[in-house]
N, C-alpha and C positions, 0 to 999 in steps of 0.2 A: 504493500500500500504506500510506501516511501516514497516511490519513485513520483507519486503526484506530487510529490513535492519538490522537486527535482526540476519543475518546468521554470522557476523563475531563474534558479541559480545557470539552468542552461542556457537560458535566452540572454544572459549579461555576456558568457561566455563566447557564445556563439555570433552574437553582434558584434565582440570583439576579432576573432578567429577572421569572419566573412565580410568586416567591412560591414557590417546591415544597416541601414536609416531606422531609422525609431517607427517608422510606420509598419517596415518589415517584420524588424524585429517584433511587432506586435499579433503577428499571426501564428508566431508558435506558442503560446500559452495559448490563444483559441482554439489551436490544431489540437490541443490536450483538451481541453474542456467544454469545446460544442458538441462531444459524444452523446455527453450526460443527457441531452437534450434530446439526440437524436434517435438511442439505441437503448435509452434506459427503460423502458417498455417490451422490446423486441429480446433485452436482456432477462428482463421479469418470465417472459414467456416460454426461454430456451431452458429458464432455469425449473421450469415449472415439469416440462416435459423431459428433460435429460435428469433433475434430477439436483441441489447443492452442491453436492460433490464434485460432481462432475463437470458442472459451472464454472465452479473456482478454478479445477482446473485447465478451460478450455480458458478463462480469463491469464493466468500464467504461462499458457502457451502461445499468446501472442504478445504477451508481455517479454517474452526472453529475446525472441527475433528481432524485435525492436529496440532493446538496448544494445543488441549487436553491429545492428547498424548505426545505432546513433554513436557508438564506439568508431566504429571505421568512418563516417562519413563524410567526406571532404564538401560536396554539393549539396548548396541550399537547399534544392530539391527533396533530395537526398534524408536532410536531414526533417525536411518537411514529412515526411512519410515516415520517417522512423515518431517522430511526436505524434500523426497521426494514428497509428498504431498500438503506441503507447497510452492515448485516450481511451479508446476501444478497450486496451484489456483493463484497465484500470476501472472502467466502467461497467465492464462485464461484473470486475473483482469486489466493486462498491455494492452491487444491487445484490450479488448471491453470497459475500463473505459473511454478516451477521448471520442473517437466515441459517447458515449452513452451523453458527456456532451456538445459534439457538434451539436447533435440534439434535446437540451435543451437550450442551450444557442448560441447568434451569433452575429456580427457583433461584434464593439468594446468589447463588454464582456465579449467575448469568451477569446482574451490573458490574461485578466488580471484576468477569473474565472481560466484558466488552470495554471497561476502562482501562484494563493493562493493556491489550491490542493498541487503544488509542495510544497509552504511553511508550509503546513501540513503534506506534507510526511516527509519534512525536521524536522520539532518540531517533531515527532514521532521518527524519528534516536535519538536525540536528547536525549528525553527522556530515551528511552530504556535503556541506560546505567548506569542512574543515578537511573532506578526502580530497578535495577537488583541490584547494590552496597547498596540500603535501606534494600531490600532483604535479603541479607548477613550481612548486620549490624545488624538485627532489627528481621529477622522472623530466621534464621537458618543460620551458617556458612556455611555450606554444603546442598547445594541445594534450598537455601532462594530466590538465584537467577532467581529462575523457575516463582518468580509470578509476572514476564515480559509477559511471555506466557499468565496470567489468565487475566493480563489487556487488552492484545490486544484482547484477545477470548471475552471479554464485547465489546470493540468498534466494531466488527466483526458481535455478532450479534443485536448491536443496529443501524448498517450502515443496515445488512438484512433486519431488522425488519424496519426501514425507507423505504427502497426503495420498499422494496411490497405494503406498505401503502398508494404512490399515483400510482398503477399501472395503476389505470381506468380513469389519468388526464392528463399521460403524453402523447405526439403525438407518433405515429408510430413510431419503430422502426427498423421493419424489411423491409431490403434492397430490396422492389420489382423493377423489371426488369433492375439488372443487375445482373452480376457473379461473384461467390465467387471467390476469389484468391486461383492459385493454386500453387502447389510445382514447377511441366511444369514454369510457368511465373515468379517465381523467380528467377528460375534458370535460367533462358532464363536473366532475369535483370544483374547476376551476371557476365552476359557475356559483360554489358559497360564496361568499364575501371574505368568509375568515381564511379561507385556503388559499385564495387568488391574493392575501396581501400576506399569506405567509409565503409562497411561491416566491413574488416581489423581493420579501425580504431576503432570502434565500440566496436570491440573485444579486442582490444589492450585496450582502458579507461575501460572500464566496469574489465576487467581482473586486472587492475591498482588501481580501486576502491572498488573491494572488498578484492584485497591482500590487500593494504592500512588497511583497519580496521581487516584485520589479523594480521598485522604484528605490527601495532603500541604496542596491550597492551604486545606482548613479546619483544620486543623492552625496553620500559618502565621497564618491568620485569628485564631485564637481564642488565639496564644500571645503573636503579636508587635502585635495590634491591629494589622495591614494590612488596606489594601484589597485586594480581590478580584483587580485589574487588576495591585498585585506580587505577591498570594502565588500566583496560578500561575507565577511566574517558579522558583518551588521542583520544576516539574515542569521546565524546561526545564534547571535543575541534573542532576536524578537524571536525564534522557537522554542531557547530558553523562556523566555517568559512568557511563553505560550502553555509551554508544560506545565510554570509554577503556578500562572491561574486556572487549567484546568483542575490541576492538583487541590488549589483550594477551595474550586467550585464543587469539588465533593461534599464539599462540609458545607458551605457558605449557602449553597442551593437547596439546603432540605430546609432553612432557616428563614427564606427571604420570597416573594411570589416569584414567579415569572417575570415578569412585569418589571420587578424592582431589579432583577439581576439584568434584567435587558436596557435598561436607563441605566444602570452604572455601569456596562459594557460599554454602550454609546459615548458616554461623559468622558473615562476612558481614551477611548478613541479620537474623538475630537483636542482634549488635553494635546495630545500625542501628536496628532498632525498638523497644529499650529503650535507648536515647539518648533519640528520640524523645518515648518516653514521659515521659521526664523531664524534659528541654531544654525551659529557660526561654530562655535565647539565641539570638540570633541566630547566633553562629556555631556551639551546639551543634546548632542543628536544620540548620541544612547541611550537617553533619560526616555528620551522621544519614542527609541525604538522598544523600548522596555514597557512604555504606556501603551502604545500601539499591540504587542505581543498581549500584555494581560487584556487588553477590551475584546480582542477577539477570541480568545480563548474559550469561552461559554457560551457564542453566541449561534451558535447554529446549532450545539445543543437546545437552546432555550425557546427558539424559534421552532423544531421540529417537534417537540414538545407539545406548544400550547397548539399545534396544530392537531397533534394527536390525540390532546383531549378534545379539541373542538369537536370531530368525530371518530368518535372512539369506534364505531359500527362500520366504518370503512380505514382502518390502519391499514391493511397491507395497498389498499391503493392511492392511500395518502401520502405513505414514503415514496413509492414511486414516481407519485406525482411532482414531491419537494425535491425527489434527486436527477429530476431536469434541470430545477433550479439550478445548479452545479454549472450550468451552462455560462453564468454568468463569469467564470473563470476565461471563456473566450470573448464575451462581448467588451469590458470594460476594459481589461488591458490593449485589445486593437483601440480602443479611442483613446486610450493614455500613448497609443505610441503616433499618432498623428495629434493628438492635443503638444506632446510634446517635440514635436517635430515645427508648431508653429509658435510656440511659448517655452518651449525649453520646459525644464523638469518642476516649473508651477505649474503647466499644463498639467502633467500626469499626476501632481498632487491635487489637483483643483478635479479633475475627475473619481479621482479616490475621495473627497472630501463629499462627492457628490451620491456616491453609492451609500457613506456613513446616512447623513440625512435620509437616504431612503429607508436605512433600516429604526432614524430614530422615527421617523414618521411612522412606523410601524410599532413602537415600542411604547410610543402613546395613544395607539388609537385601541392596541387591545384593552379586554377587561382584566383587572387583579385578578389572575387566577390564583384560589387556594390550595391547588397542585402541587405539588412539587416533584422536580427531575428525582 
């Protein structure tokens, strides 16, 4: 699941490598994330009929071809096709990986197995940055950076090669007598009110979250005259404190509504990006990136959430419907890289600034739910 995270630190790299314009470079985070949109239904469906298991694993089989090429790939193109392939399985991997570990795990286990996963996806963003700057130090200035790809294509097929290994222990997993979700029924969902502006929201964090790690190492670049090789080290901060406010949103969200952890996300957030905007320093633009990591830490938790209690008689096609949302990872970074092609890197802030307000607009218009995550 790592590897989604992986799309902004390659798009810094890869605009450097290929020469890219900011407009360019703005179409491979889309290439990763207009999947969600496109296949996250047609995913629901393969997983219904094949089965979880077998999901996950047809999601890891296009997941490994694709870091292989993104390892060798000299041409744009090239590398256009290995990102889009890398959406695909990551999107397969998003819609059947829970499912598959909730018909392995249950009751009390089940939160707190799906919150180590996430603190594994989270050590994997983590990482990514710091293999990639070794890379550059230590194997090649120019292109050292690739053997991010060769790591995660081992853990990719040692996760395969594990999960085939108990196929004959694990129980069933294909959904007999009920019906796969279809495109008809989401859209038909899109049609409550509270869905269609959790959908929004959705799109608005997710869009905030991966501009966020596009924009932070040119930011760094352009404030503190670093090379490329430290200022992605600015993304491996903000996923540090991306972990430490999930970590504390364990506690902090049985205590507080929905509602209130999604206004102090936002507040957060905003904090963070008018720092940003400002921070000549070194330790202001860390302070920054450190506000920005905790606001978004709980917020697509919180959001998928009050969605799911909105109706609780349609979950399973309610996530499906909120992980199109996910799309928004391709729409708002292309307009951060033509905003900042005509405005320079307030552009790409002034868009990210724009997706926040979409989600506080959201954060105020739901009810206090007495819920909690």
């Amino acid at each position: 699941m790592g590897a989604l995270d992986l799309v902004g630190l390659a798009t810094n790299y890869f605009k450097a490598d290929m020469a890219l314009s900011n407009s360019q470079a703005g179409f491979i985070p889309g290439l990763v994330s207009v999947w969600f949109l496109l296949i996250s239904i047609p995913a629901g469906r393969m997983m219904h009929f094949l089965g979880k298991r077998a999901t996950v694993l047809s999601a890891l089989l296009v997941i490994c071809p694709s870091l292989i090429i993104a390892f060798f790939c000299k041409a744009y193109w090239s590398m256009l096709a290995a990102m889009a392939m890398m959406g695909i399985g990551c999107t397969i991997l998003v819609v059947s990986l829970n499912p598959l570990i909730a018909s392995l795990v249950s009751g009390r286990n089940l939160a707190s197995t799906l919150t180590a996963g996430q603190c594994v996806k989270a050590f994997a963003a983590l990482a990514a940055p710091a293999i990639a700057a070794f890379g550059v130090r230590h194997i090649a200035p120019e292109g050292g950076w690739r053997i991010v790809f060769a790591v995660f294509l081992v853990m990719s097929i040692l996760a395969a090669l594990l999960m085939s290994s108990f196929g004959k222990s694990d129980p069933e997993t294909i959904d007999a007598g009920t019906s796969p979700t279809s495109m008809r029924q989401c859209l038909a969902l899109l049609r409550k009110p509270a869905i269609l502006a959790a959908f929004l929201a959705v799109l608005c964090h997710v869009g905030s979250d991966v501009g966020i790690t596009v924009a932070l190492p040119q930011l760094f670049q352009k404030r503190l005259a670093l090379p490329l090789k430290d200022a992605t080290l600015s993304v491996t901060v903000y996923y540090i404190a991306r972990l430490a406010g999930a970590l504390a949103g364990i506690l902090v969200l049985r205590k507080i509504s929905n509602k209130s952890g999604l206004v102090a996300g936002v507040a957060l957030l905003l904090c963070g990006l008018a720092l940003a905007g400002l921070a000549r320093t070194s330790w202001a633009l860390y302070t920054a990136v450190a506000l920005l990591g905790l606001g978004n830490a709980n917020i697509c938790a919180l959001i998928i959430s009050e969605a799911l209690l909105a109706v609780p008689e349609e979950q399973n096609t309610t996530s499906a419907t909120l992980t199109m949302g996910f799309a928004g990872g391709a729409l708002f970074p292309l307009l951060m890289g033509f905003a900042s092609d005509l405005l320079g890197i307030a552009g790409a802030l002034a868009v990210i600034a724009i997706c926040i307000i979409g989600v506080l607009i959201y954060s105020l218009t739901i009810k206090s739910s007495k819920q909690r995550i």
